[in-house]
HTML snippet that shows the backbone in 3Dmol.js (N, CA, C, O; Angstrom):
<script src="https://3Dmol.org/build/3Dmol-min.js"></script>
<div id="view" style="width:600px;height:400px;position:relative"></div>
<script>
const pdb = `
ATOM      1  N   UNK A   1     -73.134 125.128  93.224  1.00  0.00           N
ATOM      2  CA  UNK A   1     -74.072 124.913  92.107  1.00  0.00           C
ATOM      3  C   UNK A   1     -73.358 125.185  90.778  1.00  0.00           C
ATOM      4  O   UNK A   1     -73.423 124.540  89.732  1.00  0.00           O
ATOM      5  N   UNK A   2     -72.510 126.536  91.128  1.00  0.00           N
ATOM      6  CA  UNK A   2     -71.783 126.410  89.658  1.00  0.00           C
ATOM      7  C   UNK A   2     -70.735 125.581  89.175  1.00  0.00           C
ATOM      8  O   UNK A   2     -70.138 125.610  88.098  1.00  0.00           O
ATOM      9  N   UNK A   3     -70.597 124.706  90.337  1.00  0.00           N
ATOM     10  CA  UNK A   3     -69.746 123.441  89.830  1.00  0.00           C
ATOM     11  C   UNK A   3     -70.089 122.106  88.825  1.00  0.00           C
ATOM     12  O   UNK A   3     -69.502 121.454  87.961  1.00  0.00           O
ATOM     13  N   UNK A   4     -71.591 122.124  89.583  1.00  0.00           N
ATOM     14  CA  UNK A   4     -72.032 120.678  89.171  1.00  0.00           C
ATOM     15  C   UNK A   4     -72.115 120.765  87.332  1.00  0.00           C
ATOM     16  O   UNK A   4     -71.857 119.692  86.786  1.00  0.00           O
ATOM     17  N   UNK A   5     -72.443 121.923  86.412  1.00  0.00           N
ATOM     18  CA  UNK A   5     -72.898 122.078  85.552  1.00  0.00           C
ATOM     19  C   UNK A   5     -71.204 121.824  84.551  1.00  0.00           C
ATOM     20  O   UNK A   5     -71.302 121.426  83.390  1.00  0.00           O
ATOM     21  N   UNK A   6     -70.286 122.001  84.940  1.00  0.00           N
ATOM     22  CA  UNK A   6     -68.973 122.182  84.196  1.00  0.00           C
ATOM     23  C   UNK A   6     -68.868 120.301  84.059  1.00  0.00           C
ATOM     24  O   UNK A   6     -68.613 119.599  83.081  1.00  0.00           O
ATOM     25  N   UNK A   7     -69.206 119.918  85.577  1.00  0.00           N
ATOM     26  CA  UNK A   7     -68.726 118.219  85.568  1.00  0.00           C
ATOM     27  C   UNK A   7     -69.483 117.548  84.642  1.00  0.00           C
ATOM     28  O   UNK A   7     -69.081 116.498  84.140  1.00  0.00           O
ATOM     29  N   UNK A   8     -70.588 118.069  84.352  1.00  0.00           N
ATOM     30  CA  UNK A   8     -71.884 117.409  83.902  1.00  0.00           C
ATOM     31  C   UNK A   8     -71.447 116.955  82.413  1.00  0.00           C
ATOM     32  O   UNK A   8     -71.560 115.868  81.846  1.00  0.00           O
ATOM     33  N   UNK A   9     -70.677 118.713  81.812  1.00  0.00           N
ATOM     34  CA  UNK A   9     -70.614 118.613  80.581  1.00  0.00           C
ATOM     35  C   UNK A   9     -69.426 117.889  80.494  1.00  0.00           C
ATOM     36  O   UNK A   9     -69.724 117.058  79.636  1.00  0.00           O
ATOM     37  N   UNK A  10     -67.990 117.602  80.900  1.00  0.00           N
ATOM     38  CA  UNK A  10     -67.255 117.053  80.738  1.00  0.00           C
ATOM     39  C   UNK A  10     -67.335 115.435  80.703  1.00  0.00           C
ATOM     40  O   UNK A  10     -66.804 114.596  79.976  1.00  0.00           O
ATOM     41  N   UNK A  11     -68.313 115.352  81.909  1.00  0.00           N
ATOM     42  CA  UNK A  11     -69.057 113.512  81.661  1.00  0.00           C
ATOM     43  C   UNK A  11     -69.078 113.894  80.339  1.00  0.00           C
ATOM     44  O   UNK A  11     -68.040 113.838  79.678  1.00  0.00           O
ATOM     45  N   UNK A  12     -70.569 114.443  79.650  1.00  0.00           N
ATOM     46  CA  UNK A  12     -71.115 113.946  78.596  1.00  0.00           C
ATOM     47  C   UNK A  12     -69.966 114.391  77.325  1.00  0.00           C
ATOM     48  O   UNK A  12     -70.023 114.275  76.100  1.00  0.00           O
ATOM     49  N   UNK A  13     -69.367 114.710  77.857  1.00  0.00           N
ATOM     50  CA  UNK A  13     -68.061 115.227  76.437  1.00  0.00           C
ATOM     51  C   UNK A  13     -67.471 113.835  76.336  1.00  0.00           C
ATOM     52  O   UNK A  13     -67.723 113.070  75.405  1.00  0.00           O
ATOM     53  N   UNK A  14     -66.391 113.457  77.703  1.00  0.00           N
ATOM     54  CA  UNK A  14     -66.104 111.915  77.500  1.00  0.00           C
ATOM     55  C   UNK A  14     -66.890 110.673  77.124  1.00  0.00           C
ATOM     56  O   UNK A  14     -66.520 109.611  76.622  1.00  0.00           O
ATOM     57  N   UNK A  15     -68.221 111.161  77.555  1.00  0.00           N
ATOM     58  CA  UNK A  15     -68.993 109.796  76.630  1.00  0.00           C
ATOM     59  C   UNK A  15     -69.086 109.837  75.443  1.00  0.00           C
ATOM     60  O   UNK A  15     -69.244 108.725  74.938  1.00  0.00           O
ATOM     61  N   UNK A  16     -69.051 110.768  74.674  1.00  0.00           N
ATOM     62  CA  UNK A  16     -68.997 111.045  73.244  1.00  0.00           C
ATOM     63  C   UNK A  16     -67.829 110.999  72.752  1.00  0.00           C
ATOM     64  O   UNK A  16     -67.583 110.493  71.658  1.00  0.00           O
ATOM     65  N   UNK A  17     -66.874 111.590  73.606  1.00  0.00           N
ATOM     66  CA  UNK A  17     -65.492 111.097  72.621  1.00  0.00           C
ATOM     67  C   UNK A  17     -65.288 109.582  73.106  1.00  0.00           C
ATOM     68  O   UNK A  17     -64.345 109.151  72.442  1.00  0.00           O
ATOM     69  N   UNK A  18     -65.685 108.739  73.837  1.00  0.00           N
ATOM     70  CA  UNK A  18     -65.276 107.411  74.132  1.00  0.00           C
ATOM     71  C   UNK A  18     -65.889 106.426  73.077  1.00  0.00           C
ATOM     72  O   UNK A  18     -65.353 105.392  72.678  1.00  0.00           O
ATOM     73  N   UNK A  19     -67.255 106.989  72.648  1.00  0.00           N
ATOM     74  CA  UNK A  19     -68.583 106.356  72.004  1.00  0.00           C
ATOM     75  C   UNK A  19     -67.966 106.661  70.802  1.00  0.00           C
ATOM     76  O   UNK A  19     -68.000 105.597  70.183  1.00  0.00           O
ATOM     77  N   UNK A  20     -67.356 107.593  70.025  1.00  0.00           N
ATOM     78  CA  UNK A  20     -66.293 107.775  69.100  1.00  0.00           C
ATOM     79  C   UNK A  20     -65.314 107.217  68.949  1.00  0.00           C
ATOM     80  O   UNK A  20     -65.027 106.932  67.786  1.00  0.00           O
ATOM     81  N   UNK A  21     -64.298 106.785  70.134  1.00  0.00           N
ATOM     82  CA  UNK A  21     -63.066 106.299  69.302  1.00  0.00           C
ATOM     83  C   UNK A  21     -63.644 104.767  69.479  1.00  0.00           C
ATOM     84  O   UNK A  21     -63.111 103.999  68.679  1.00  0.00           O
ATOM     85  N   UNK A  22     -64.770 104.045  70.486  1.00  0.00           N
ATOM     86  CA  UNK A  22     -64.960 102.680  69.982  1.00  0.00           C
ATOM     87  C   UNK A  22     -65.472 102.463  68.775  1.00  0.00           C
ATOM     88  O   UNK A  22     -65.187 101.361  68.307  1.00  0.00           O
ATOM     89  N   UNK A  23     -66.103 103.122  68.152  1.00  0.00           N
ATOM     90  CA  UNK A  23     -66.823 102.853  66.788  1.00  0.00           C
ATOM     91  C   UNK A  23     -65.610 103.102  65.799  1.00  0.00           C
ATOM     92  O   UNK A  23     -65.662 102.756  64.618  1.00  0.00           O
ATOM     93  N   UNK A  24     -64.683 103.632  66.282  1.00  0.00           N
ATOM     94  CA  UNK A  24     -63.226 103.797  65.121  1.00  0.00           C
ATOM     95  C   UNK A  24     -62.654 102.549  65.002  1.00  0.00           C
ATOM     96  O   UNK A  24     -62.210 102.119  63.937  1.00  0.00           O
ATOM     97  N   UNK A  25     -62.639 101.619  66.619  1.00  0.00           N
ATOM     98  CA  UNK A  25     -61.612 100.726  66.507  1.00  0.00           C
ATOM     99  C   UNK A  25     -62.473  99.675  66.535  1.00  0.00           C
ATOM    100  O   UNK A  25     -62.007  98.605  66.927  1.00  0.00           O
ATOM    101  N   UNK A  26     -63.776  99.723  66.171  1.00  0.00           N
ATOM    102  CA  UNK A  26     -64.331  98.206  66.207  1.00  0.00           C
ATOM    103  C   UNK A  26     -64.973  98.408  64.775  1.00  0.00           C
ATOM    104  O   UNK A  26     -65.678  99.415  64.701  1.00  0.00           O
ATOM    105  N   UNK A  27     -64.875  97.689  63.682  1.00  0.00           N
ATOM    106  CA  UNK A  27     -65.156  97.888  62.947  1.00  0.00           C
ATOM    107  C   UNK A  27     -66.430  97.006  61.917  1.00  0.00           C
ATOM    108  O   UNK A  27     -66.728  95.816  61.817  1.00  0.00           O
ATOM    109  N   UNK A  28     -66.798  97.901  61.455  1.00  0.00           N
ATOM    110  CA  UNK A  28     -68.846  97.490  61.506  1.00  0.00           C
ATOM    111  C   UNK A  28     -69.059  96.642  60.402  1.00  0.00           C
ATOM    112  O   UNK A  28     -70.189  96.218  60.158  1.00  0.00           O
TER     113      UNK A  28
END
`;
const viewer = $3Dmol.createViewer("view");
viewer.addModel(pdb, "pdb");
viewer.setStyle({}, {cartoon: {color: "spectrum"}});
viewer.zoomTo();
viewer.render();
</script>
């Protein structure tokens, strides 16, 4: 159980830094 919570946040860390560098390189 105390695993699932570390993976969880690292998903939602990489979706935010991914959702970040596309909005850097596509430009609006």
């Amino acid at each position: 159980i105390k695993f699932i919570t570390p993976v969880r946040l690292t998903l939602k860390y990489t979706c935010i830094v991914l959702y970040k560098c596309l909005n850097k390189n596509i430009p609006s």
